[in-house]
Every structure is written in C-alpha cells, then in structure tokens.
N, C-alpha and C positions, 0 to 999 in steps of 0.2 A: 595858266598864265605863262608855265616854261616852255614859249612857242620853237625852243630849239633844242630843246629837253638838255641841256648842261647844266644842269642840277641849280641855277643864279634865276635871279629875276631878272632881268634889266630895265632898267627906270624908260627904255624903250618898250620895252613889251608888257610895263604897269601901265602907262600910260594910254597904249592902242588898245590893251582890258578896260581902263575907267573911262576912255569916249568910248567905246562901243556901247559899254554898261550905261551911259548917260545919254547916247542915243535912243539907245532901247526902253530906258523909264519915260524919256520925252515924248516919244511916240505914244505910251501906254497912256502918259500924263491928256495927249492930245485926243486921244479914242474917248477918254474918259469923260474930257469935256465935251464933245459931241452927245454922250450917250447921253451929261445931264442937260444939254440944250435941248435934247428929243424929247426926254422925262416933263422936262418944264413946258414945252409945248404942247403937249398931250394933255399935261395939267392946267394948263389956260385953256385947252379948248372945251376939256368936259368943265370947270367953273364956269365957261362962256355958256356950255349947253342946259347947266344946272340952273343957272338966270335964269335963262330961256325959257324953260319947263316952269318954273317959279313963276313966270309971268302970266303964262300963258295956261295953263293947266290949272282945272277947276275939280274939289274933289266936295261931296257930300258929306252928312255929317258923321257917318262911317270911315273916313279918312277914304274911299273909293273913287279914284277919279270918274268924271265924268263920263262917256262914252265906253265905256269898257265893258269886256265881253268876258263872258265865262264859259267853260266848256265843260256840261256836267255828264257824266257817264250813270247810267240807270246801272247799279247793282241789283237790287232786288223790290219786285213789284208785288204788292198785297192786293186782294178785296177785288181782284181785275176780273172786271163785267163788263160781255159784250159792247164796245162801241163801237157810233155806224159816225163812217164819214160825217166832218161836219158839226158833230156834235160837242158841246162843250163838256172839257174833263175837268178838273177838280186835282190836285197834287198838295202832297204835303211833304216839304224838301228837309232833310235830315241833314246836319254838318256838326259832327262830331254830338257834344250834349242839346246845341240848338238846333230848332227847324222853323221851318218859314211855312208858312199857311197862306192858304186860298191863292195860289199860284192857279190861273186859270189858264185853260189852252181852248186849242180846238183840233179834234182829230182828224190828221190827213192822210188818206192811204199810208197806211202803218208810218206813220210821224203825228206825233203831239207841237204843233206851233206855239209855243208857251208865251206869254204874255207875263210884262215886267211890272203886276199889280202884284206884290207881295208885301204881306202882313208880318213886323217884326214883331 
C-alpha cells in the first residue's frame, strides 16, 4: 500500500488499493456469473435431453432398452465339434453366476451369426 515507501499510508494510496481491490472482486464476481449461466445452461439441456430419452426410449422387462447391442468376446470354448458352413450351432452364454441357453446361430466361415432367441 506504501506506493512511495515513506514509511505513512496516505488516504491517497488506501484508496487507489480498495478501488483496484474492488475492481478486481467485480471482475472475479462477473466471471463467476458467466460460469453459473454456462452451468445452468448445460443443466436445461441435458434435463431437456433427459425428457427426451424418457419419451422416446422403450426398455424391456429387464430394464434393457430396446434396440441395443451387446458386444460379447468368446473366452473359452468347450465340447467344439467340427462345424461345416451353414450349419446351425447351439451356445450356452455364461455371465457371472447366470447363463442364457439355446442361443442358436448359424456357422459362417469361421463366424457364428447368433440369433436373439434366448432362454432366461
């Protein structure tokens, strides 16, 4: 504050400290409300997109919505007997303690097309 270092303050140079200092909270005060006009906008668009999905979005009686795709990765294969293009396979799908049964495919050069008959 002692901008002429003579050891006083002067009610001059308290004064150019508490408007700078009142500048610089207003400015911070000003960023702030931006940030929460951005916050709040953000927050009406996804409750806008949340409706949305609520309206429009249909799930089974598994809570699963409709359409929806799974991507399973084959860890380990039992009991595997020659199959020839074509021919229908047979799977019995493991997830965690359940499994799904009579999952049928049809073999297509080294691919299983799996079919979404499954036995819970």
């Amino acid at each position: 504050m002692d901008k002429n270092h003579d050891g006083t303050i002067s009610r001059k140079e308290f004064i150019d400290v508490f408007l700078k200092a009142e500048k610089v909270l207003k400015e911070k005060i000003n960023q702030c409300r931006i940030v929460i006009a951005d916050c709040e906008q953000q927050r009406s668009e996804a409750v806008r997109k949340l409706d949305e999905a609520r309206r429009t979005e249909k799930y089974n009686q598994y809570g699963i919505k409709f359409g929806s795709v799974v991507a399973v990765a084959i860890e380990e294969v039992s009991e595997l007997r020659q199959i020839r293009p074509g021919q229908e396979v047979y799977v019995r799908a493991l997830c965690g303690e359940d499994f799904y049964e009579g999952v049928s495919g049809v073999y297509k050069q080294d691919k299983a097309v799996i079919h979404d008959n499954i036995n819970m």
